[in-house]
C-alpha positions in Angstrom: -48.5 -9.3 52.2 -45.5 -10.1 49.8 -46.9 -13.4 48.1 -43.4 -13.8 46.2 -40.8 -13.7 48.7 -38.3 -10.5 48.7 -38.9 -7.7 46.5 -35.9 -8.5 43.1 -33.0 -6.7 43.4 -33.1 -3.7 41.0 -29.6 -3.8 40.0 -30.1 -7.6 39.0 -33.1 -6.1 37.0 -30.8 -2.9 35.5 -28.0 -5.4 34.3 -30.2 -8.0 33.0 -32.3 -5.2 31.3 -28.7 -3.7 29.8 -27.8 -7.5 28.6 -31.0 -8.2 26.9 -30.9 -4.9 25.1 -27.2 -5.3 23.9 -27.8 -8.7 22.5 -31.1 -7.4 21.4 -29.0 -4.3 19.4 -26.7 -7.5 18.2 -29.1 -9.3 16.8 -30.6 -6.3 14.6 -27.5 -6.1 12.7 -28.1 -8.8 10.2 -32.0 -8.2 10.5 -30.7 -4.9 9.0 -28.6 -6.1 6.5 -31.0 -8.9 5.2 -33.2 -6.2 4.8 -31.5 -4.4 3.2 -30.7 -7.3 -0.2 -34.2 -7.6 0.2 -34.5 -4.1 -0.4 -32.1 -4.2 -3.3 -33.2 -7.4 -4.7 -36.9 -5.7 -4.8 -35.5 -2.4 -6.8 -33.9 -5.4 -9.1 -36.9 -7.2 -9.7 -37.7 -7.4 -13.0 -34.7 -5.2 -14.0 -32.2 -8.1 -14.3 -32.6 -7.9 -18.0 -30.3 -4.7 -18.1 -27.3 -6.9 -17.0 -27.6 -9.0 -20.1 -28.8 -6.0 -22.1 -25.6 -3.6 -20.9 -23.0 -6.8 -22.0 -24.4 -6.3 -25.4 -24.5 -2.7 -25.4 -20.8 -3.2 -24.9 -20.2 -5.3 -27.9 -22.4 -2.9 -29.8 -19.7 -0.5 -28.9 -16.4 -3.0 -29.6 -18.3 -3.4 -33.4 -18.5 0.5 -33.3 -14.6 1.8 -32.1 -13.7 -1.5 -34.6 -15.3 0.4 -37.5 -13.6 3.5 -36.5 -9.9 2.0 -36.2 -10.8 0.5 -39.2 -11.2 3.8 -41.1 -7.9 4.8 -39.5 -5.7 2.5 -40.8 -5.4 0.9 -37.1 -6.0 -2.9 -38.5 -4.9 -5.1 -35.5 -6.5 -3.2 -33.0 -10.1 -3.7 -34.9 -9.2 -7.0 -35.1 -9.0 -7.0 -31.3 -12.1 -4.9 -31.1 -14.1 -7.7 -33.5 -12.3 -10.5 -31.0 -13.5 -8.6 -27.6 -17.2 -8.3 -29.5 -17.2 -12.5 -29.9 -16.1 -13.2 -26.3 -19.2 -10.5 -25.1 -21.7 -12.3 -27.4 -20.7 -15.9 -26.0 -21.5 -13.6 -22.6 -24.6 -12.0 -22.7 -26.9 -15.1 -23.3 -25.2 -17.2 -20.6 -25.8 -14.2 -17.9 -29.4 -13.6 -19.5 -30.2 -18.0 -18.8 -28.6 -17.7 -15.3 -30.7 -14.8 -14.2 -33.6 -16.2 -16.5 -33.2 -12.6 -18.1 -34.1 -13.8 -21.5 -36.6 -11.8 -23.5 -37.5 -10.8 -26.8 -36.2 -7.2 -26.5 -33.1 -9.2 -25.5 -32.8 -11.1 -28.4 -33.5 -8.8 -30.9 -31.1 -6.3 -29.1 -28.0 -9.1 -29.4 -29.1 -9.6 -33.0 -29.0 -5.9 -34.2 -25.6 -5.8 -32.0 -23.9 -9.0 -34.1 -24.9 -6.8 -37.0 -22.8 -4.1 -35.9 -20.3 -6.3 -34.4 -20.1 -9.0 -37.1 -21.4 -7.6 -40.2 -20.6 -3.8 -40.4 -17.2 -3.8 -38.8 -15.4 -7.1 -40.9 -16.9 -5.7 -43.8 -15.7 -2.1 -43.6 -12.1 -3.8 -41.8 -11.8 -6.1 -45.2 -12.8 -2.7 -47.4 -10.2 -0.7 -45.8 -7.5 -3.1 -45.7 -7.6 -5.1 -48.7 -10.3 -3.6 -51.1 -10.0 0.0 -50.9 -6.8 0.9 -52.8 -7.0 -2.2 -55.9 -11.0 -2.3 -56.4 -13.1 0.2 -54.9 -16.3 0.0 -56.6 -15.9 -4.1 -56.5 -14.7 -4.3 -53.0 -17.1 -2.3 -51.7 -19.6 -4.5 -53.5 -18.5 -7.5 -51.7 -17.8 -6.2 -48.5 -21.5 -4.6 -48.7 -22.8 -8.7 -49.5 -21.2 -10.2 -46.9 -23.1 -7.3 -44.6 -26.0 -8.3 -46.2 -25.4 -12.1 -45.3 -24.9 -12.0 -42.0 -28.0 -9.9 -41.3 -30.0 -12.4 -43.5 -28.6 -15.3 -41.2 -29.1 -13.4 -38.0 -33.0 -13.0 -39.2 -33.4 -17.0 -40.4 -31.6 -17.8 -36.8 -34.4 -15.5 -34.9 -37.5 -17.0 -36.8 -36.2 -20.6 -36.3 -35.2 -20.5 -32.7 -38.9 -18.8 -32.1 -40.7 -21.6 -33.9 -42.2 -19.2 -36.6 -40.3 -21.3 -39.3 -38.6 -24.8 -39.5 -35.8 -25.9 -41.2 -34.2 -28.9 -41.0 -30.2 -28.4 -40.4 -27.8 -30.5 -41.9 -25.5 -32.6 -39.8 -26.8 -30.8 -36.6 -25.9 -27.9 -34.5 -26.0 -24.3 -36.2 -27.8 -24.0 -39.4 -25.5 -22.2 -41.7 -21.9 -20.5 -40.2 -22.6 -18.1 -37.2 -22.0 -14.6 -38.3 -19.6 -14.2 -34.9 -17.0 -17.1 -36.9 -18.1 -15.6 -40.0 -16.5 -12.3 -38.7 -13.4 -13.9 -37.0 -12.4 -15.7 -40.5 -12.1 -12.4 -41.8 -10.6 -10.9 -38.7 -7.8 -13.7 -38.4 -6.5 -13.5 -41.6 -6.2 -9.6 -41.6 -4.8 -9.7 -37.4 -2.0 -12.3 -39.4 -1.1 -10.4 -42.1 -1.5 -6.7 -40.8 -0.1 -4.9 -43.8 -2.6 -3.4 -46.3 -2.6 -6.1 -49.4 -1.3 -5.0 -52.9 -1.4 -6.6 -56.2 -5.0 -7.6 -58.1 -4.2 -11.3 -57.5 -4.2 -10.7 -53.4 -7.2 -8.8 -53.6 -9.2 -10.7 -56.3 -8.6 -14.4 -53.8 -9.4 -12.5 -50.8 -12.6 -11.0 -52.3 -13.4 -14.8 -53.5 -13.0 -15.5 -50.0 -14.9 -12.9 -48.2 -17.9 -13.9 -50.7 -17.5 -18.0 -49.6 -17.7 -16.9 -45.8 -20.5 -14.8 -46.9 -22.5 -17.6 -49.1 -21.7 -19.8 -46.0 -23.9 -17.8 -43.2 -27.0 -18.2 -45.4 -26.3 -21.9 -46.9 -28.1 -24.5 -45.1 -25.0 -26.3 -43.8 -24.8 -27.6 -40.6 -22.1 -26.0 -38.1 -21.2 -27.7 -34.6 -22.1 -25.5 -31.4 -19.5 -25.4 -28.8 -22.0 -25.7 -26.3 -22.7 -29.7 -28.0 -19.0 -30.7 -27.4 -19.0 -32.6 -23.7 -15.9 -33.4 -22.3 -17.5 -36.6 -20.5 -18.4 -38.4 -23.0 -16.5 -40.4 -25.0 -12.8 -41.3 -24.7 -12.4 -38.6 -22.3 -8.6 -38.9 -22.1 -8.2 -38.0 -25.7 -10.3 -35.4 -25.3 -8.6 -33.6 -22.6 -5.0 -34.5 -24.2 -6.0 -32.3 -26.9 -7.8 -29.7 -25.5 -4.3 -28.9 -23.1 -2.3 -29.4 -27.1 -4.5 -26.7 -28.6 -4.5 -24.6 -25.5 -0.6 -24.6 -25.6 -0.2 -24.2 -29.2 -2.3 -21.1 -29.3 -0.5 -19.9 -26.0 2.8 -20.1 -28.0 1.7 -19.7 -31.3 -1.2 -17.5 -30.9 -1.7 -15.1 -34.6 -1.2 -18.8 -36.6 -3.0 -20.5 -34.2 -6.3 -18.2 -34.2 -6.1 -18.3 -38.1 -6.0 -21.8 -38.5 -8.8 -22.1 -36.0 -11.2 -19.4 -37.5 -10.5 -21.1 -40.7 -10.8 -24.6 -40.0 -14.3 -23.6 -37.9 -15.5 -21.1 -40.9 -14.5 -24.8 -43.5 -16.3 -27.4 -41.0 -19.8 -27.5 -42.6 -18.4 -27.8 -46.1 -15.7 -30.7 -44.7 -18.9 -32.4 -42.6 -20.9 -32.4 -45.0 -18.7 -34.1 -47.8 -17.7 -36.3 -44.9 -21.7 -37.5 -44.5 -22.4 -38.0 -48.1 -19.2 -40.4 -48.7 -18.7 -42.0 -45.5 -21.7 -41.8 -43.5 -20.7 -44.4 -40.7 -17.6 -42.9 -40.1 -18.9 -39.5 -39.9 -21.7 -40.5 -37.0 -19.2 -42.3 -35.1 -16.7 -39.4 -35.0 -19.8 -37.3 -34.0 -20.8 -39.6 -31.2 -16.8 -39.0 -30.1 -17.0 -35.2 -29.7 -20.3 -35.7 -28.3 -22.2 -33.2 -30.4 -25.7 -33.2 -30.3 -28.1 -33.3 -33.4 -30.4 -31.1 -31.9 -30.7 -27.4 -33.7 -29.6 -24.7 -30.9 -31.6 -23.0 -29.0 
């Protein structure tokens, strides 16, 4: 005794069955694909410090095929070498806080590259073009002091952002000049003038030079971050009115443009700090107008 009425129709059943299995098949597609990221985001799991790491490994390399152009007379293209380098290092610890990648192997590993990067190869571009042929023995004593300088500010910069030692920086910001603006101050002038400098007066003011951009990374000085400057603060109008003037100047003018910059950045903690001392009011507004912090950097 059928209880349920007529028995279902089996083809009803056979489509139905074919319907629910096609939609079934369409739905495992993304289940598939979802599992696999999750697959790949496991094998990345505590791994993301290698994209951070690998950046740096690629400005090790920049510092290293600059030292070897520099050897070979190639002086513009270390330049662009020691100019590639900077851009990584702004790079690396942005990508390492994004992926919260940051670690002490990673911070050690950026500092032994800026070594590389911004100490060995300016010193041995600055020997080679300008120090080699007049003074030898002198020039490579100064080029092997402003080596020395940079490594002695990378190692202060480590053991202040860690906490293990704290000094107060003057006017805010960076505490001495970054070895990366260190090395471009050096850079920019040789990318401007390419040819190989003759004559004891050249080589005597560019030696005093490299040893004030040396004496600079380990003075106590204070140099403004880029990362301080906001945009939104302030008289914003100005702000952006200049940025597009710079940004066109250097477009048009870009080998006297990137010299004046490198210098003027390289002069800024001497400038701020005589600014301070004789007109202190003037020099806190003009700081509230850029919107720079007094806070060291992190």
């Amino acid at each position: 005794m059928r209880l349920l009425g007529r028995p279902p129709n089996r083809e009803i059943t056979t489509q139905m069955t074919q319907e629910e299995s096609d939609s079934e098949q369409g739905k495992r597609k993304p289940v598939l694909l979802g599992g696999g990221s999750r697959f790949v985001r496991n094998k990345l799991q505590g791994k993301t410090f290698l994209v951070p790491s690998f950046i740096t490994l690629v400005g090790i390399f920049c510092g290293f095929l600059g030292i070897v152009s520099a050897f070979r007379g190639d002086f513009v293209y270390s330049c662009k070498c020691i100019a590639l380098a900077i851009l990584l290092d702004g790079l690396d610890g942005r990508v390492a806080r994004s992926l919260n990648a940051t670690s002490p192997f990673g911070r050690e590993f950026d500092s032994l590259s800026d070594v590389i990067a911004f100490g060995v190869a300016p010193a041995t571009l600055v020997y080679s073009w300008g120090f080699s042929a007049t003074a030898d023995e002198f020039g490579l004593l100064v080029a092997f002091v402003f080596v020395v300088c940079g490594a002695t500010r990378l190692a202060r910069f480590n053991i202040t952002s860690t906490g293990e030692m704290d000094m107060p920086v003057s006017g805010g910001g960076f505490q001495g000049l970054p070895i990366p603006g260190a090395a471009a101050a050096i850079a920019s002038i040789i990318y401007c003038f390419p040819q190989p400098l003759s004559g004891e007066v050249l080589t005597g003011a560019m030696m005093g030079y490299t040893i004030l951009i040396a004496a600079l990374m380990v003075s106590s000085l204070g140099f403004f971050s880029v990362k301080h400057v906001k945009l939104t603060e302030g008289n914003v109008r100005i702000k952006v009115v200049l940025l597009a003037a710079v940004v066109a100047l250097v477009w048009k003018y870009n080998t006297v443009m990137i010299l004046l910059g490198s210098t003027a950045y390289a002069l800024s903690g001497v400038a701020g700090y005589v600014w301070s001392k004789f007109f202190p009011s003037s020099w806190e507004r003009q700081r509230s107008f850029m919107g720079l912090s007094s806070e060291p950097e992190d």
